[in-house]
C-alpha positions in Angstrom: -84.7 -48.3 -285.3 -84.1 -44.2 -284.8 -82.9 -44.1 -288.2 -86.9 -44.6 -289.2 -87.5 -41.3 -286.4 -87.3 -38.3 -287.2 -84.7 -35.5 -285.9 -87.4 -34.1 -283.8 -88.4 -37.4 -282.6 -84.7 -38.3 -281.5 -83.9 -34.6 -280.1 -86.6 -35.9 -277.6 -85.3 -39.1 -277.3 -82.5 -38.2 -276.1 -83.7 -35.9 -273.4 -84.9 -39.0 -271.7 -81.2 -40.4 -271.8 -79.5 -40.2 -268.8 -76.5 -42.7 -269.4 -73.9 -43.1 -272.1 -74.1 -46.7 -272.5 -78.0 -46.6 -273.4 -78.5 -49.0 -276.3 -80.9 -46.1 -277.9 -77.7 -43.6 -277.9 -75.9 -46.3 -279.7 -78.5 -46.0 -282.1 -78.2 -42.4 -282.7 -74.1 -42.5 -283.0 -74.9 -44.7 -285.5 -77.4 -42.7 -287.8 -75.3 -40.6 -290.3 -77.3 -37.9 -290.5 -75.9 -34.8 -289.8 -78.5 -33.4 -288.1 -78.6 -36.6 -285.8 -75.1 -36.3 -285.4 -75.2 -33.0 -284.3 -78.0 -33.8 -281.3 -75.4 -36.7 -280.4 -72.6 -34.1 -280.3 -74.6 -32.1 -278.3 -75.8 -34.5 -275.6 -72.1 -35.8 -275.4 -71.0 -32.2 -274.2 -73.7 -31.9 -271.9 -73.5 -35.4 -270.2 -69.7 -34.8 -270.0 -70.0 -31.3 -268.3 -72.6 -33.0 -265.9 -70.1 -35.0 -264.9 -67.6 -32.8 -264.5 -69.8 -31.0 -261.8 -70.6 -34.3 -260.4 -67.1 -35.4 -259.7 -66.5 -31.8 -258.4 -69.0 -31.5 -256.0 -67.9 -35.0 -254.5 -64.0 -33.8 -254.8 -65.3 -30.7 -252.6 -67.8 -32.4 -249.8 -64.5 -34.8 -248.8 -64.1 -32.0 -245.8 -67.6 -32.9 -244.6 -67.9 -36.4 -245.0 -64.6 -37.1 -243.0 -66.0 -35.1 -240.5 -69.5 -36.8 -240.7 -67.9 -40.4 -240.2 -66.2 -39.2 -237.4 -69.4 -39.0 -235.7 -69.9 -35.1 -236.1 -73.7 -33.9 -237.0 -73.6 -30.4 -237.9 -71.0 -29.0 -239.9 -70.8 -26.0 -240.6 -69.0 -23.8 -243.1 -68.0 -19.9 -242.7 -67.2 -17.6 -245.3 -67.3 -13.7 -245.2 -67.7 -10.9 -247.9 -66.8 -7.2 -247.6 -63.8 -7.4 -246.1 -62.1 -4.4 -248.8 -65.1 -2.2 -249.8 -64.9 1.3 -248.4 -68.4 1.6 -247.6 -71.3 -1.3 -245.7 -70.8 -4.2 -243.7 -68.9 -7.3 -243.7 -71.2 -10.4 -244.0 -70.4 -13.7 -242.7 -72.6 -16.7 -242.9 -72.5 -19.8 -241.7 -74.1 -22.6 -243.7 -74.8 -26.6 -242.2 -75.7 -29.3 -244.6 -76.4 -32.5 -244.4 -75.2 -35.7 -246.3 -78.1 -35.5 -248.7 -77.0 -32.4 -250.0 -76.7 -31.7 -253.4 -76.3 -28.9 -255.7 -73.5 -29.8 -258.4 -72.0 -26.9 -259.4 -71.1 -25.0 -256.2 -68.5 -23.5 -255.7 -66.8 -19.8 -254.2 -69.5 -17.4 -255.2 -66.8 -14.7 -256.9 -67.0 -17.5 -259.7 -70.1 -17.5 -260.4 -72.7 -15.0 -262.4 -75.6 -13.5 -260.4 -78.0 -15.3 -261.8 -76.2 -18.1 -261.1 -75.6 -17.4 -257.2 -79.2 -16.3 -256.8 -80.8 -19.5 -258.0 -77.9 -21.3 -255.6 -79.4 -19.4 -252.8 -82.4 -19.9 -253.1 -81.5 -23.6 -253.2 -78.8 -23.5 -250.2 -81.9 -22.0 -248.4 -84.1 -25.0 -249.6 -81.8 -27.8 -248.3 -79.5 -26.5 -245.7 -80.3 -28.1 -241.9 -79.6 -24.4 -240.4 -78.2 -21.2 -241.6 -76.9 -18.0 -239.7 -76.0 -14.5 -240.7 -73.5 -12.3 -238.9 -72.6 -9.0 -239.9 -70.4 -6.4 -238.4 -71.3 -2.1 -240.0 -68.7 0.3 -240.8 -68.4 1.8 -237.1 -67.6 -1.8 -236.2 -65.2 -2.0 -238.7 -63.3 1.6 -237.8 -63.6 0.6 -233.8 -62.1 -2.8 -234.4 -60.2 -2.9 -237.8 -61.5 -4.9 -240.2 -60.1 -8.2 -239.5 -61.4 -8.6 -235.7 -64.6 -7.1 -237.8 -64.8 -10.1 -239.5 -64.1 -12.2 -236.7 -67.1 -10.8 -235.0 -69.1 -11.2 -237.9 -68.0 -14.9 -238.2 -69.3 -15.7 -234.6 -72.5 -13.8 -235.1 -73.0 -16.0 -237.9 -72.6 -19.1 -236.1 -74.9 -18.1 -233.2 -77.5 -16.8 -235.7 -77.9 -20.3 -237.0 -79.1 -21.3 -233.5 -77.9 -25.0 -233.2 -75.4 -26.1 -231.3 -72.6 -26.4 -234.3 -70.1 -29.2 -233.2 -67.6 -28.9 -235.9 -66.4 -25.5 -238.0 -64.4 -25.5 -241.3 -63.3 -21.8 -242.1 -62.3 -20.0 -245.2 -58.5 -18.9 -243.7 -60.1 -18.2 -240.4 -59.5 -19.1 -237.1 -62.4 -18.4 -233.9 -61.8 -18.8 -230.8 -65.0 -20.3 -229.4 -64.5 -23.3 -228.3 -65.7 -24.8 -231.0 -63.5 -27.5 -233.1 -62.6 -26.3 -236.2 -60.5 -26.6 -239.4 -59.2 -23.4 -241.5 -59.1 -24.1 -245.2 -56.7 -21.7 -247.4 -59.4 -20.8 -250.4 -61.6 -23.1 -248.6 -64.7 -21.7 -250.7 -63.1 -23.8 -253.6 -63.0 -26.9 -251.4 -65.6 -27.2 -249.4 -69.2 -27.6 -249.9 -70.2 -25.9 -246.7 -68.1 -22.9 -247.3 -68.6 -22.1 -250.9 -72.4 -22.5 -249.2 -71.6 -19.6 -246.6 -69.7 -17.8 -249.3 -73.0 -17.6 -252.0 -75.5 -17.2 -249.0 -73.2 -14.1 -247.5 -72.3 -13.0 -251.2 -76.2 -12.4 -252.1 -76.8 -11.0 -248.6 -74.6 -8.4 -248.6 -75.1 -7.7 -252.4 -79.1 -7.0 -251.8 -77.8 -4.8 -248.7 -75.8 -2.6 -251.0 -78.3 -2.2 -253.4 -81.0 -0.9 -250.9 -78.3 1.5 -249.3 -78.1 2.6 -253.3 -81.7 3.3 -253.1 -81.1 5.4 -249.9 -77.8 7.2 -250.6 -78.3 7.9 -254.5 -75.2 9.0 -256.0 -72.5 6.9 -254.8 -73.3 3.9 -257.2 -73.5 1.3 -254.1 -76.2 -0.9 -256.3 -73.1 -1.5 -258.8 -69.8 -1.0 -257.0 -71.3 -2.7 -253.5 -69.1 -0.3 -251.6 -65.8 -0.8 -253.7 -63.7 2.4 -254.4 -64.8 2.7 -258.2 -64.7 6.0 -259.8 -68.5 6.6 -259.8 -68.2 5.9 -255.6 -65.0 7.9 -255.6 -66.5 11.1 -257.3 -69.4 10.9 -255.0 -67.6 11.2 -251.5 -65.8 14.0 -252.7 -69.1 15.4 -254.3 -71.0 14.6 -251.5 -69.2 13.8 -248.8 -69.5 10.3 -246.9 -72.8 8.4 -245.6 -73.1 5.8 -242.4 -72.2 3.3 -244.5 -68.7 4.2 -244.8 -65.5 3.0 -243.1 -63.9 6.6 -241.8 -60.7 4.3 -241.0 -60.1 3.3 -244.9 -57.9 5.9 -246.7 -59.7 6.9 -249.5 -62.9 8.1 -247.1 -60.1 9.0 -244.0 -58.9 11.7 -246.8 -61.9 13.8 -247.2 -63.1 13.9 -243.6 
């Protein structure tokens, strides 16, 4: 009986509990303890939150498993970041999974912490059949404007994977390559794939902007990642502008 076990003894108990209807966690509801109570409490609010993410990440993967029993093998998901900085690149990734993916919790990378989307990475990277990065730089961007930009960045992404893609589901994107595809309004809430691309491109582009910190000190790119902030501001008009920025943006347009 746990009411014979100690607190520390059921505190490890019930990190070997995985299901509510355990007869050992029917046990511990039972034991009035308070401190027993409190560990029930505890695992309660965890189990539920793992859950949560459970039923999310199955709520978001119903893009890709329609396409998957329609006979389609590789998926993949686009999403773009740095589409309204004033300095770097635009980033685009494309991200293919397969069925046996699983990493509950994912979702569009502005929601998460860093931390958070580096360990997702890191993962993506671990289990994704392919990935590609595209990116288009700041001349780009002034030649072309910054939406064919992205465009361009979108389809290097999908050649950088390297596999012939049959099927692309785009965050409010459409490409004209041929390829069948699906654009999803905030798609980087709804689908797997994409909120994939969006970390993958998110954490690229971030660890760009903090190297170009390194090599053009005094703009503040390691913090802002190219966004008009008034540390970035100050420093174009201190210091004028670096290769990294977008001449065709007002803010840098006004001081050249």
């Amino acid at each position: 009986m746990v009411d014979k076990l100690s607190i520390k003894d059921i505190k490890a108990a019930l990190q070997q509990i995985t299901e509510p209807n355990d007869p050992i966690l029917e046990q511990i509801k039972a034991d009035d303890r308070k401190g027993v109570q409190q560990l029930y409490t505890s695992w309660t609010k965890q189990y539920s939150k793992k859950q949560e993410l459970h039923n999310n990440f199955y709520e978001m993967r119903k893009n890709e498993e329609s396409l998957w029993n329609k006979g389609y093998k590789l998926v993949g998901g686009i999403d773009e970041v740095g589409r309204g900085p004033l300095a770097g690149p635009v980033i685009a990734s494309c991200v293919v999974l397969s069925p046996d993916f699983y990493l509950p919790g994912l979702t569009d990378s502005k929601k998460l912490s860093k931390q958070k989307r580096e360990e997702f990475f890191q993962q993506i990277k671990d289990q994704a059949l392919c990935i590609g990065i595209g990116t288009a730089d700041a001349g780009e961007i002034d030649k072309l404007n910054i939406y064919e930009a992205t465009k361009l960045a979108m389809e290097r992404a999908v050649a950088d994977t390297g596999s012939a893609i049959d099927y692309l589901l785009i965050d409010a994107m459409k490409l004209s390559n041929g390829i069948p595809q699906t654009s999803i309004i905030k798609g980087d809430a709804t689908s797997i794939s994409i909120a994939a691309s969006s970390v993958v491109a998110k954490v690229t582009r971030d660890r760009y902007m903090e190297a170009a910190g390194k090599s053009y000190p005094g703009y503040g790119f390691e913090n802002n990642m190219g966004y008009g902030t008034e540390e970035h501001l100050t420093g174009i008009r201190e210091l004028g502008i670096t290769k990294e920025h977008r001449k065709s943006f007002a803010p840098v347009r006004e001081v050249i």
